[in-house]
Structure formats: C-alpha cells, structure tokens
N, C-alpha and C positions, 0 to 999 in steps of 0.2 A: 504494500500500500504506500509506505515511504518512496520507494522508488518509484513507483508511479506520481504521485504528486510529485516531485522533483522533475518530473519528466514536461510533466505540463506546464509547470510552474517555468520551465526552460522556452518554452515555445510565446509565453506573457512577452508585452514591453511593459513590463515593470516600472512604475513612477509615479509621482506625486497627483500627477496630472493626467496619468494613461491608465495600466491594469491594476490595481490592488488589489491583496489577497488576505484570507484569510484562512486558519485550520483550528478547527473544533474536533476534538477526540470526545467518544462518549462512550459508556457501558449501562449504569441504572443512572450515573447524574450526566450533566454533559461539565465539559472544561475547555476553556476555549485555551488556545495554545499561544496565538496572539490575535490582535486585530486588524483589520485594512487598515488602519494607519498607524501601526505600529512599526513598520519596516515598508522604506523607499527605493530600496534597490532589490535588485532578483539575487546577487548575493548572500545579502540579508536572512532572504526568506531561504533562500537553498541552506546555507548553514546552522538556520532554526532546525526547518524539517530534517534534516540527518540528526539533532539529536535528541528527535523526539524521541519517547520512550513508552511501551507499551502499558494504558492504566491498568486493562485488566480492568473487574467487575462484573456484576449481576444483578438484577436479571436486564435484557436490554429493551433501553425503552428509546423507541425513534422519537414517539411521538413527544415527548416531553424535552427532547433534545431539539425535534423543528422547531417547536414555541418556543425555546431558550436562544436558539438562533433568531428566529424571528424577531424578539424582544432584546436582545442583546449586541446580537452582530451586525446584523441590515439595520442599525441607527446613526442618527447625524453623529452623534460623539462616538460612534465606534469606526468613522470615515466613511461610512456610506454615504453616496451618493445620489443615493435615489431620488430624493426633492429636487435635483437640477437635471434628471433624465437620464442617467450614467444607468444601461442597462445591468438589472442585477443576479447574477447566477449562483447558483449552490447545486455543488457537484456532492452526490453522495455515496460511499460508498461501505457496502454491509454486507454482515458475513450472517443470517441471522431471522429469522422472524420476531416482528417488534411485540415484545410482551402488553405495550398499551396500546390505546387506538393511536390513529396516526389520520383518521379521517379530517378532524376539527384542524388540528394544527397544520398539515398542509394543504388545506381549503386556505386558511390565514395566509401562509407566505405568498400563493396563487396569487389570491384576492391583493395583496399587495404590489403583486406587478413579479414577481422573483420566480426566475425559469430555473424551476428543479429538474436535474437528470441525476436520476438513479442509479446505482451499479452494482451489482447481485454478484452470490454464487451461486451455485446448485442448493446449497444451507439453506437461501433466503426464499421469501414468498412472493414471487416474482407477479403478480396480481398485486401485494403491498406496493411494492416497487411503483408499477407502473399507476396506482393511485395517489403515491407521494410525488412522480414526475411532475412535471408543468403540462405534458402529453405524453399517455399509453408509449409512441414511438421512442420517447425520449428514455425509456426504462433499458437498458442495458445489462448483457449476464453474461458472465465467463461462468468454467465447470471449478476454478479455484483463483485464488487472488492471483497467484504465479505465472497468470495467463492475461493478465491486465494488456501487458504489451502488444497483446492481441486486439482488442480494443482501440487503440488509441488514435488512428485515422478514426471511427468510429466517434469515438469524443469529440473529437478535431470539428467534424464536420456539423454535429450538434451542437457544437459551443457557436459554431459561425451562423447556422440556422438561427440561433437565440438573438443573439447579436442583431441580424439582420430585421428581423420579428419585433426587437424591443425597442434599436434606435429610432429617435425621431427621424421626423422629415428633416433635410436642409432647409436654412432661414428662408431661402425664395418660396419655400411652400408651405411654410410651418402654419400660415392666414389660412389654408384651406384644410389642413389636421386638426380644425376644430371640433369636439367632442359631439356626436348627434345629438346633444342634450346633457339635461342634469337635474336629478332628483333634490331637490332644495330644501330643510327642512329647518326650520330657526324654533331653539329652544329658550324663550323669555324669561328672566326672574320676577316672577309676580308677585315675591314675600313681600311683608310690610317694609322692609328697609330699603326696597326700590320704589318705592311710589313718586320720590321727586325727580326721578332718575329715567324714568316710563316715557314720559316722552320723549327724551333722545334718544331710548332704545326704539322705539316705535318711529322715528323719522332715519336711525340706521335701516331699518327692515327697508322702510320705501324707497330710500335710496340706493340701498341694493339691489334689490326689486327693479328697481328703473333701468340696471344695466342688465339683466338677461333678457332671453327671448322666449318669453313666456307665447306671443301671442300666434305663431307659429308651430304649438305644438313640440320644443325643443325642449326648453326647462320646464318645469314644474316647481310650487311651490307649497309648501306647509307651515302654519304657524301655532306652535301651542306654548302655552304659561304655566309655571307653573309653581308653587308653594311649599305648601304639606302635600298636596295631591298636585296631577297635570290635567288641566281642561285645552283642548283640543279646537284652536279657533278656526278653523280650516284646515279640511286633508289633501293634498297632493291630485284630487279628480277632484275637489269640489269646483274651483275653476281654472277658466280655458284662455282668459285675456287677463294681460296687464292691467286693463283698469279696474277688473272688480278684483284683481286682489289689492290694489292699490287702498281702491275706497273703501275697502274692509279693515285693513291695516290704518287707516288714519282714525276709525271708528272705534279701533282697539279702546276697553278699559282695561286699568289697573286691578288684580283680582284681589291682593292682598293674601294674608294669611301666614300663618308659621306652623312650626319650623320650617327650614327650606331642604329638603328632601329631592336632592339632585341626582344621586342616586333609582330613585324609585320612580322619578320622569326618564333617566335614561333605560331603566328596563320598560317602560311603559312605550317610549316608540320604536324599541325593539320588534315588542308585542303590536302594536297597533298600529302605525304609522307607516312604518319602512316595510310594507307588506304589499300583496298585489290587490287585495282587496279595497287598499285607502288610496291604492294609485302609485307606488312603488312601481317603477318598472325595473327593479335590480337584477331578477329572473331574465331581462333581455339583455343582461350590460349595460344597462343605462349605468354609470356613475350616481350614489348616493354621497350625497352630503350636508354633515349635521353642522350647524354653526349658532354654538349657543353663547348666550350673552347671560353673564352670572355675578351676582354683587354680595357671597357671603361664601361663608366657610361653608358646606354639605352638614346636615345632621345626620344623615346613613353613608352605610359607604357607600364610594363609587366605580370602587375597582373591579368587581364581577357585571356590573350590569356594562360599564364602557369594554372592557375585553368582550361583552359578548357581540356588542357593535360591531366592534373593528375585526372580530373571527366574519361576522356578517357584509363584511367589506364599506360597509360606513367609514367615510373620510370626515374625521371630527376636527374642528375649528372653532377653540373655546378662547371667549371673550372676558376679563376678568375686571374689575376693579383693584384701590387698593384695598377695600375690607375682602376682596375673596383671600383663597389661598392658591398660591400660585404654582408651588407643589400639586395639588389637587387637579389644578387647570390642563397641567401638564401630564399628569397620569390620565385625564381622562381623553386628554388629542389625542389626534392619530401619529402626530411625534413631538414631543417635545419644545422642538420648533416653530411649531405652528400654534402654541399657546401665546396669544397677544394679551396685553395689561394696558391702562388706561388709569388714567387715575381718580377720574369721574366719568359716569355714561355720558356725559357733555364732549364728553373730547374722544367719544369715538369717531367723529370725520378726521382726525387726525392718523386713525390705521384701519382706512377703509381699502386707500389703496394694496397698502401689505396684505392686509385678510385676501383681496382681488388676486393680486398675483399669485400668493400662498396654494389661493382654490385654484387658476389656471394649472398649476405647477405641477400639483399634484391628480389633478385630474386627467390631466394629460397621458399623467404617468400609469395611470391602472389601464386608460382606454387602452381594450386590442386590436391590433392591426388589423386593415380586411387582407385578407387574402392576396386581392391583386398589389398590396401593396408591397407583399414579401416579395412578389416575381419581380417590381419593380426595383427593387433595393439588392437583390439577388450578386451585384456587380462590389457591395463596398464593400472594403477593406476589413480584416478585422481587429485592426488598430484601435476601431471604436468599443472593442470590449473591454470591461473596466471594471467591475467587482465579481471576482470569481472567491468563492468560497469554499473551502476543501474542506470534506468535512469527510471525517477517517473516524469508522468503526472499529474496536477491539475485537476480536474473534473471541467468543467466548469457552472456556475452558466446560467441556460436555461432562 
C-alpha cells in the first residue's frame, strides 16, 4: 500500500498552489498521518509515506473513518480547497468488509462534491466498495494489495476522468455554468431579543430575494421563524414570482417567544421543508441552501440536527450577531468559513455581498457536470488536479 501511494504521489505536481495530499490510516479509529497543507513539496510527502508504520486495530470501520475524513480533512484549515473549486479526491484503499455502515457517510463526502475511488481485495465487499465510490465504475479490485501495480494506469485514468468531471468551466464560460436553480431557505430568529432587530433581518430577506430568479422557475424560496418552536411562513411551492414572495416578506411579523431553540428549527426543516413535498427539488440536484440569520446562544443542541442537514446535502450559511455564539455559528455551517458575524442585524448590508459570493462559490461547487460537458473538457490537462487524499487501510490480523 506504501509503495503504491509513493507511486502516485510521484506522478502529482506537488505544491502550494497545484496537487496537495493527504494520508489517513484507519482500523476501528481513523489517524490522519498528515494534512494537505502540511507538506509543499513531493519530497516531503515521499519521505513521510516511507515511514509510515502499520497501526494495526479492530474491528474496521470505513464508515466512521469517511465522516472523520469528511469533517476533518476536506476543511479550509486542513488546506482544502474546495470553497475556491480545486476538484477534490479521496482515493481509498481496503483490505476488509466495513464492520459499520458506510451508507450515511459516503452519501456526505458525495453530496459535498468529493470523487471517491475505491480499491479492494478479494477480502473486501466489493458492492461496499462501489457504494462508497463517487460511481459503481470508479470501484477498483486487485486479488491482493501486491498486485496494486497492476492497477495503476487504471487509477491514472480515473483520477483524470474526476479531474475532468469536477473542474470548472474557463473564465470565458464560467457566465453560462450557472447553476439550473437553487432551493433557498432563510431561517429567522423570532425570540424576544430580536424584535428590534426584525426588521433589518426582514429587509436582508428582500434584498436577497431581489437578486435570484425566482420568477423563471430557477430559484425557489422558503421562509420560517422561529423561537421555542418554528412556524413556517412560506414553503418553497407556495410561490412562483418574485413579487408575492417579496410582499409577503415585507408583511412579515415579529413572532416573539423563548427560549430560542435552534437546534429543534434545524431538525424541523430537515423534516419539513427540505422535502419534495414542501417543494425541495434536492431528489433532482437542484442545490439546497439554508441561510439562517441568528441573535443568541441555542438552548438545545445543535450539532445532531445541523450534521443531519449537511449528511442531507444542505449548504448552510449562518448569520450571527455579537450576542450569538460564534462557535455555534460555525458548527452548524457547512464550513467554518462561511459562518458570517455582524454586530447588529442593522449592519447586515455590510456582508451581503460575502454571504453572495460564499453561496455562488459553493454552489457551484456541489452542481454536476452534464455529461456533454465531460466530452467537452475530455482534452485538459491534468495539472488541474489538486487535493488527492490517500487514505490506507490496515489489513487486519484474522
């Protein structure tokens, strides 16, 4: 397995600004060994990987080491570069059937935009395999690791397919790579400690509002508030033109109420909202995204119902105050980085643009390619690949 990732890790343009790598070893926990931006040259990383050292462990769990990758590795502070379009790959390789499910978590890296190819032995459960790929095709098996070498045109050519598949358009066309649409959903704080504050969240909505294309059938928009409980002031079908969501959003009142229970609005449009029922079109690919505007600390938690969002492919974009916590804000985005602060809802016109581009950036980034767009791009280079992920399985001792 060493010498394999050495092998590939050879064929990278390794650098700050080109390929960066990463290797994660796992058995029952995962360990990441380093991160994409922990080492700049191929060097570097060649003389990590020679002395890695086998961890050994039981029993093996894929699935609990994708979400460890997912949450750990593919983030802005681990060097990823996903928010600026830097196609992102995780190469995996297992000697093993995963003792947990592996369903949830690699649905999540998918849904993130992250092209997984699998790599089996005869050991593995080659059906696992080709459901943790990014596609069936993508799943790869030799009959023992010693046979990798056999593979690796095989690799070669799957990594430059991914590459092809995930990079953007060139600048001259990137105006017509605009997204078929966008499921829109604004989560308001209606506790008592925003009531002076309600209407400049309520003139953000409509000025955001103002720049999609609602009346075209492209975007779609949702608005619910919420306290102790979430009431639902529009679903995502209720309408079809910009102006009656417009003049509904300026009619908006203040609901009031405590505690504020942010947590149990975000399992509430989990359950309701982000569904095909309330006008969700996630089930087609349309891009989901949540943009909530929040003026306190949460009274529940909110870290099981936001992970189940973002397992759900919801691109979250949380607005905060300085009474929120910003911590909070941040676990419950879809990264870190996209958690914006304010220091009164008044001076949200101040990061409407950032929220703007933040949501282009990222939505860009989950849309997938149509088809004719792969034969069109079939000719670039694959200089443009740039976070590969090795991710090395222990053999486990039978």
């Amino acid at each position: 397995m060493l010498d394999f990732v050495e092998r590939v890790v050879k064929k990278l343009n390794v650098g700050e600004n080109n390929d960066r790598v990463s290797v994660v070893q796992y058995g029952r926990d995962a360990e990441v060994h380093f991160y994409l931006n922990t080492y700049t040259t191929r060097e570097d990383i060649v003389d990590s990987v020679r002395g890695l050292r086998h961890r050994g462990g039981r029993p093996l769990n894929t699935g609990a080491a994708l979400q460890y990758v997912r949450d750990n590795v593919f983030t802005n502070s681990s060097g990823s570069r996903r928010l600026q379009g830097v196609p992102q790959m995780l190469i995996l390789l297992n000697g093993g059937r995963s003792f947990d499910n592996v369903d949830t978590p690699a649905s999540a890296l998918k849904q993130q935009g992250i092209f997984v190819i699998g790599i089996g032995t005869r050991s593995s459960d080659i059906r696992e395999l080709q459901k943790i790929s990014y596609d069936p095709s993508l799943a790869l098996s030799v009959s023992e690791f010693t046979d990798l070498p056999g593979i690796q045109e095989q690799l070669s050519s799957a990594m430059n397919t991914v590459v092809v598949r995930a990079t953007p358009m060139t600048p001259t066309v990137t105006v017509e790579k605009k997204p078929v649409g966008r499921d829109v959903v604004f989560l308001l704080d209606g506790s008592d400690g925003t009531r002076s504050g309600f209407p400049a969240m309520r003139d953000f909505v409509q000025r955001v509002v103002e720049t999609l294309s609602v009346d075209d059938n492209k975007d779609r928009v949702s608005v619910v508030q919420y306290s102790r409980d979430p009431a639902v002031q529009f679903y995502l079908n209720t309408y079809t033109t910009k102006g009656e969501i417009l003049d509904t959003v300026r009619g908006l009142r203040h609901k009031g109420g405590r505690p504020l229970n942010t947590g149990a609005a975000l399992q509430y449009l989990r359950d309701n909202v982000f569904t095909a029922s309330a006008g969700s079109r996630r089930l087609e690919g349309v891009p989901q995204v949540l943009i909530l505007l929040c003026g306190g600390k949460s009274f529940d938690s909110v870290d099981a119902p936001a992970s189940a969002l973002k397992q759900l492919g919801v691109l979250i974009f949380a607005i905060g105050t300085r009474s929120s916590d910003s911590r909070e804000l941040q676990n419950i985005s879809h990264d870190p980085s996209t958690a914006l602060s304010v220091s009164e809802f008044t001076d949200l016109p101040s990061v409407q643009q950032q929220l703007q581009s933040s949501v282009e950036a990222v939505v860009i980034d989950v849309t997938p390619e149509s088809p004719t767009v792969l034969g069109m791009l079939t000719s670039m280079t694959s200089c443009l690949r740039a976070c590969l992920t090795c991710f090395t399985y222990t053999e486990q001792k039978r």
